[in-house]
Structure formats: structure tokens, C-alpha cells
N, C-alpha and C positions, 0 to 999 in steps of 0.2 A: 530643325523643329523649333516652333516658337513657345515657349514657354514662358508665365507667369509668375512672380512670386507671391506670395501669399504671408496673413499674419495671423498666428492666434496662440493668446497666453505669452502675448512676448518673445516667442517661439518663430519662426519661419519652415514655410517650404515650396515646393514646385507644384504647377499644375502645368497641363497641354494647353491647348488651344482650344480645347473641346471642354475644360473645367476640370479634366479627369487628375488627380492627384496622384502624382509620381512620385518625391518623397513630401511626407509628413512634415506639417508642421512639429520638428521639435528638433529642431538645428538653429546654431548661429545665424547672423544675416550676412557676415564674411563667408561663412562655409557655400553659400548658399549663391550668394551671388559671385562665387569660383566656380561652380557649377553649373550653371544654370544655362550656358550655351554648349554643354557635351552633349551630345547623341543618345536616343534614347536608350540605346542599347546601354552605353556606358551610364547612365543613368539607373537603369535596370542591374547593371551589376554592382551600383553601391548599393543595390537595398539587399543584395545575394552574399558580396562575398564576406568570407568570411561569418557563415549565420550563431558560430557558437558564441562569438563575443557582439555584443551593440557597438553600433555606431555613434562616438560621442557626439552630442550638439554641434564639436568645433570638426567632425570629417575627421575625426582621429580613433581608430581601432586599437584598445588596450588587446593585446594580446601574448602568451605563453609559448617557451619551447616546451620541448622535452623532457627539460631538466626541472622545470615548473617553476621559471624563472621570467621575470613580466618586462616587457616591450613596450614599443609605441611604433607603429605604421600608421600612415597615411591611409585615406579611402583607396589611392590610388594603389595602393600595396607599395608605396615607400617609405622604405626604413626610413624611422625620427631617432629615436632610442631603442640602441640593440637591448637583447633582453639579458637583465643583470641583477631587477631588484626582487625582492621577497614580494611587494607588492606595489599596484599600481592601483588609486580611487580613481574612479569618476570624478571627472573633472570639474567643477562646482562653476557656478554661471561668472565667474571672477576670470575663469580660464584657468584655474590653477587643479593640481591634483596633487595627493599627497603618495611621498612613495617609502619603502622602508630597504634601507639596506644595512645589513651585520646591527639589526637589531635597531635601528635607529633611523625616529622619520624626517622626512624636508619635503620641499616643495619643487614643484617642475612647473614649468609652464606648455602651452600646444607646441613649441619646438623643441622642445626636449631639454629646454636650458633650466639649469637650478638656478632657481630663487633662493631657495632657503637648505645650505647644505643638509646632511643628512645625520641630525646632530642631536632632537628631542628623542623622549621614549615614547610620544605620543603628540599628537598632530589632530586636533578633533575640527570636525566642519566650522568656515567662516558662517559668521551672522551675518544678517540684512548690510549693520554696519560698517561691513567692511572686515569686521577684526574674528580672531580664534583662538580659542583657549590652546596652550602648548604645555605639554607637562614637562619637567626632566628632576630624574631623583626626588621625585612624589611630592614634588613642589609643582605649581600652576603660574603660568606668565600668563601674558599677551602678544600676539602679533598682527602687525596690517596686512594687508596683498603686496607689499611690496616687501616683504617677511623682516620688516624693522620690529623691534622689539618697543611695546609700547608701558608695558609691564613685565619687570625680572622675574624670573620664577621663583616666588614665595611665597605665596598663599596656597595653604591645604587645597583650599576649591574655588571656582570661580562660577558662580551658577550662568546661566543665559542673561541678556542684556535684555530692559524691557521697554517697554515701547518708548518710557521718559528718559532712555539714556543712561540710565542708573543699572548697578549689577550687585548682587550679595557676592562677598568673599568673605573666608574663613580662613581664621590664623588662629593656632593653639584653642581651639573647638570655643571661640567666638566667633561674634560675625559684625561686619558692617556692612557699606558698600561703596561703590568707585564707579566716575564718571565714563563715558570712554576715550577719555584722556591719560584714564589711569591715575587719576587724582584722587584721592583720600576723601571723602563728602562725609561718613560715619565711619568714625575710629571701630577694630574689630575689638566689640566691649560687650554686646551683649550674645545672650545664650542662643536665640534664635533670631531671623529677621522673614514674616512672609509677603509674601506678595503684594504688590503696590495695587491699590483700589484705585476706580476712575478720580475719585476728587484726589486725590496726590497723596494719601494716607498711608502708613502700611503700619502693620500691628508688631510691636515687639517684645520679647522676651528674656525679662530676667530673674535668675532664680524662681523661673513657675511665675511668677507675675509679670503681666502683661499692661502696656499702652503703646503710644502715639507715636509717631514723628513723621515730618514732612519730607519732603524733597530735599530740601536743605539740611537734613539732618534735623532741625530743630526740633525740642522736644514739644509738645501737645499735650502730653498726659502722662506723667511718669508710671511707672510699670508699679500701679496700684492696685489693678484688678486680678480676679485668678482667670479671668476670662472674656477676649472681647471681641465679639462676632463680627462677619464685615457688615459695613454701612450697605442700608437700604435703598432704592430709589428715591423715598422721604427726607433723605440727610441725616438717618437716626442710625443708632446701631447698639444691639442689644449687649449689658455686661453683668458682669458676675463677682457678687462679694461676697463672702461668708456663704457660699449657698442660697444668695438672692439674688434675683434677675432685678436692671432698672435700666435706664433708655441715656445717651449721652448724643450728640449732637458735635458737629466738625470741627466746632471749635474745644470740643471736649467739655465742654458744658453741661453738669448733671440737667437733663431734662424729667427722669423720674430715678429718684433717690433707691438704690438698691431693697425692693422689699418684699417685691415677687416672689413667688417660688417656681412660676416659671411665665414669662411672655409669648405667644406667639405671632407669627407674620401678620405684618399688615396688610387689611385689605385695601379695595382700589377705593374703598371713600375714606382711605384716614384712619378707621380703628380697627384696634387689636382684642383677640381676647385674652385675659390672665387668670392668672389661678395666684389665689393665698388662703392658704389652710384651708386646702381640698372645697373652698368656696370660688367661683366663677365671675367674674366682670368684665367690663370692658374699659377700654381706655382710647381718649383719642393722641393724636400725633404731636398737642400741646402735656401730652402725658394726665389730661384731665380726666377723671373717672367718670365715663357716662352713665355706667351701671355700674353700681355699688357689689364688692364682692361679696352676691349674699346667695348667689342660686348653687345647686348641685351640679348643672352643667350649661354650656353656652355653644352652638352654634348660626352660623348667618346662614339666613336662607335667601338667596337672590331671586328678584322680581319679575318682571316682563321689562319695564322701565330701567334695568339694570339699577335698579336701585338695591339696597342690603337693609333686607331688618334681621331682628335679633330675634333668634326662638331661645326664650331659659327656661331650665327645668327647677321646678323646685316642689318638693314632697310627692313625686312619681306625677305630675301633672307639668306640660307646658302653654307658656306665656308667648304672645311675638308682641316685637315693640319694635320703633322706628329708630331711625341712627340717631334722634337725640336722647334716646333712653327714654322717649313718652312711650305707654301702655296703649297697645292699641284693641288687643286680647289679654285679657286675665287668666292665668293659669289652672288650664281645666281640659286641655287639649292630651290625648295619650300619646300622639305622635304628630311632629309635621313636617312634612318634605317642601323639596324647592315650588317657587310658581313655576308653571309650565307655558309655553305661549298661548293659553287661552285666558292665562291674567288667574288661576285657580288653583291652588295648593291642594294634593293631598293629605288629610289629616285624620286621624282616630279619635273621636268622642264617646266614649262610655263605652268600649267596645265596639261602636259603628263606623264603619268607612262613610268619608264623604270628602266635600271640598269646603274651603275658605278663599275668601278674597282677600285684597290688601288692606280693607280694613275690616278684616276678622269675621266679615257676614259668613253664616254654616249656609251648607248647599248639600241635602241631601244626598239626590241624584242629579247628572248634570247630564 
């Protein structure tokens, strides 16, 4: 029988002659092309035998006796490793699987040979890069696939590695973090460390006060704020002093001085609206007040032109104005909603429903 290999997800498998698929893509390309001139029948029997356990990627069947004690055979039902250990993982795309025996785990490889005796108290899945966290006596290492130790175990924790290479660890409930070299990049000093943002930033923690540091550890913004949200698609990112909101920028540069009592998101042309003492404004992304905080309340109503004006309320009447803060309706309107695609807002005048345009013409009936 002539058969095809086939590719998808990085995965292989078999197809006939006719297209029809025999096994799945989701095996090795060695497993695959060891198989791929047997008989359909025996082809048919690696997807049968055996149905209580999966078939690994590499053609290898984790499998149990009696004693509920875990193996390794072949697809072809030849013994690799007699069965001995408390546990056998799934195989991880490295080819490796972790196993545990008398309490203690290591590594095997698709022939049943140890890589890594059976020596940690815990063996957690490799990353993208290669490496995986190992615990022993509630200390955290590192190892490669080739089960070298790249990091001793001594850090409390070691979080996931993130896409720049960099990882948080924890020593005596500090935190830094380490290359995957296992190099030292930020000493374990501060109280918390999260997440690294696209421009290379991540926010820090000490003692409840929060700033900056880069990739290189360097500092950016010492931990002066009580509070500081992730950066925007804008390059801004909103912080918190005393209970006031203000806008700082990547190089940590006040761009609006703590005085808020609260900011919200920007919209897609540049401004934001804020509030200070329970009065409304807006502000653009050079942190300038377009509208002074003088209304009772402030929302954008968007256009047909995807454009944004400003509806503000002030003494139970609304005003709309355009993004530079020109008047283009005086406040007199009871309600108004978005324009809809006939370029016409609905709005409440004196009690009466009707429309408005973009420059504030009434439109009884439409």
C-alpha cells in the first residue's frame, strides 16, 4: 500500500492513496516515517491496540500492570521499560517524559534511558526554551533537556520565562529576576515584580510603593507611587499619589502631575475624560485640558465619520462640542445618544424626542 505523509501543527501523519487518513496528524516525523510502509492492517492495529492508554507522538504506549505500576512499550507491543515507576508523563515535544520513583522524579527519554536520575521532589514541564523548573527540599533549580543543571536549587519560586528571556524568582519573599542563563539581571530586593509590558517595562513593588525598571534591571522610576497601571497603546500609563490620578510616559516623565481623582481610558482620537471634585473634563494625550473640569458629567458620542464629540451635562441640560473643546450645541439638550448611520443623533429637547446633526441642527421628525 502506498502511503503519504502528511503535515499539520508541526505534527505528522499517514494518508492512502485515495487521501483517506490512517493515523492523525499528531505523531513524530521518525515515528512516522518507521511506519509508513507496514500493512494497513498493522497500521489499523496502532490506532486499536491498546485503546485505554494514547499513543505518544514518538509510537510509544505509557502503560500499567496490575500492581499499578507504569511501563513503556513500543506501538509494536515491545517492552522499552518494564513497569516499575509510580509514574510515567507524557512525553513533552523534547522527547523527554518525567517519571517518579520511591517518591522521587527524573527524566527518561523514548528508549527508556535516564537522563536525569530520579533524584528531585518535583520535575514541572520544560518551556519553549528548552529549560524546567525542578524543586528538591522546597528550594526551585533549573535544568536543560540534556538534564544539566543550569540553576542550584535555591530560590523559593521560579515563575515562567517570558517571551524577553527574563524570569521572576523569589528568595526570603523578595523577588528579582534571571536570564536563562541563570544569571542574576535584578538582585531578589523587591516585594513584588509583574509582568513585563510590550515596550520592555515591568512595574515594581516596595513596601506598597510601586515604579519602573527595564530589562536591564535599571531603574526608570523609583517606587514613588501607590499605584501604576500598565502603559497604553499611547505610550502613557495612568499613576496614583495620595489618592490622585496623573499620566507618566516610558521614560517616566510626569506628563500630568498627580491631581485627578480619577482618569479614564483613552479614546481612539487622543482624549480622555477625568473627574476632579465630582466636576468632568477632558484631557488630551499631551495631558492638556480640552474641557475644563467644570461639567456634572461627560461622555463621547461617536459620529458616522468615526469622529468623537463631547456630550457635557451641566445643570440637568446637555451641551456636544467637538474634540477641540469648541461649542458646537449650548446646553439645553435632556438627552443624547450616539449618531447612527444616517449622520442623526437621537436627543430629548423639552421633553420632545427628535434628532440632531453634527452641527447640532434639531430635526423633529425624520
Amino acid at each position: 500500500m502506498k502511503t503519504k505523509i502528511f503535515k499539520q501543527n508541526n505534527l505528522f501523519g499517514l494518508k492512502d492513496g485515495d487521501g483517506t487518513v490512517i493515523l492523525p496528524p499528531k505523531f513524530y516525523k521518525d515515528f512516522i516515517e518507521e511506519v509508513k510502509d507496514l500493512t494497513l492492517q498493522k497500521l489499523i492495529k496502532i490506532k486499536l491496540v491498546d485503546v485505554q492508554y494514547e499513543l505518544q507522538p514518538n509510537g510509544m504506549y505509557i502503560f500499567k500492570d496490575e500492581n499499578n505500576k507504569w511501563g513503556l512499550k513500543k506501538y509494536n507491543s515491545e517492552l522499552i521499560v518494564e513497569c516499575k515507576y509510580k509514574f510515567i508523563s507524557n512525553f513533552e515535544s523534547n522527547g523527554l517524559a518525567v517519571v517518579e520513583l520511591n517518591k522521587k522524579q527524573g527524566l527518561i527519554n523514548a528508549k527508556g534511558e535516564k537522563v536525569v536520575e530520579c533524584k528531585y521532589d518535583c520535575i514541572l514541564n520544560f518551556e519553549s526554551n528548552g529549560l524546567a523548573v525542578v524543586e528538591l527540599n522546597k528550594k526551585q533549580g533549573l535544568i536543560n533537556a540534556k538534564g544539566e543543571k543550569v540553576v542550584e536549587c535555591k530560590y523559593d519560586c521560579i515563575l515562567n520565562f517570558e517571551s524577553n528571556g527574563l524570569a521572576v524568582v523569589g528568595l526570603n519573599n523578595k523577588y528579582g529576576f534571571i536570564n536563562e542563563k541563570g544569571e542574576v539581571v535584578v538582585e531578589c530586593k523587591y516585594n513584588w515584580i509583574y509582568s513585563f509590558q510590550p515596550n520592555g517595562l515591568v512595574i515594581i513593588d516596595s513596601y506598597n510603593r510601586r515604579g519602573l525598571i527595564n530589562e536591564k534591571g535599571e531603574v526608570i522610576i523609583e517606587c514613588i507611587y501607590d499605584d501604576i497601571d500598565e502603559f497604553l497603546p499611547n505610550g502613557l500609563a495612568e499613576v496614583e499619589l495620595n489618592g490622585k490620578w496623573g499620566l507618566i510616559n516610558e521614560k517616566g516623565e510626569k506628563v500630568v502631575k498627580c491631581k485627578y481623582d480619577y482618569i479614564w481610558d483613552f479614546q481612539p482620537n487622543g482624549l480622555a475624560k477625568v473627574q476632579l471634585k465630582n466636576k468632568f473634563g477632558v484631557i488630551n494625550k499631551k495631558g492638556e485640558e480640552i474641557i475644563k473640569c467644570k461639567y456634572d458629567n461627560i461622555f463621547f458620542v461617536q459620529t458616522l465619520q468615526s469622529n468623537t464629540l463631547v456630550a457635557a451635562k451641566s445643570n440637568e441640560k446637555w451641551s456636544l462640542m467637538n474634540e477641540k473643546g469648541e461649542l458646537i450645541v449650548k446646553c439645553k439638550y435632556d438627552w443624547i445618544y450616539d449618531f447612527q448611520p444616517n449622520g442623526l443623533a437621537k436627543a430629548k429637547l423639552n421633553d420632545r424626542w427628535g434628532f440632531i446633526n453634527e452641527r447640532g441642527k434639531w430635526f423633529e421628525d425624520v
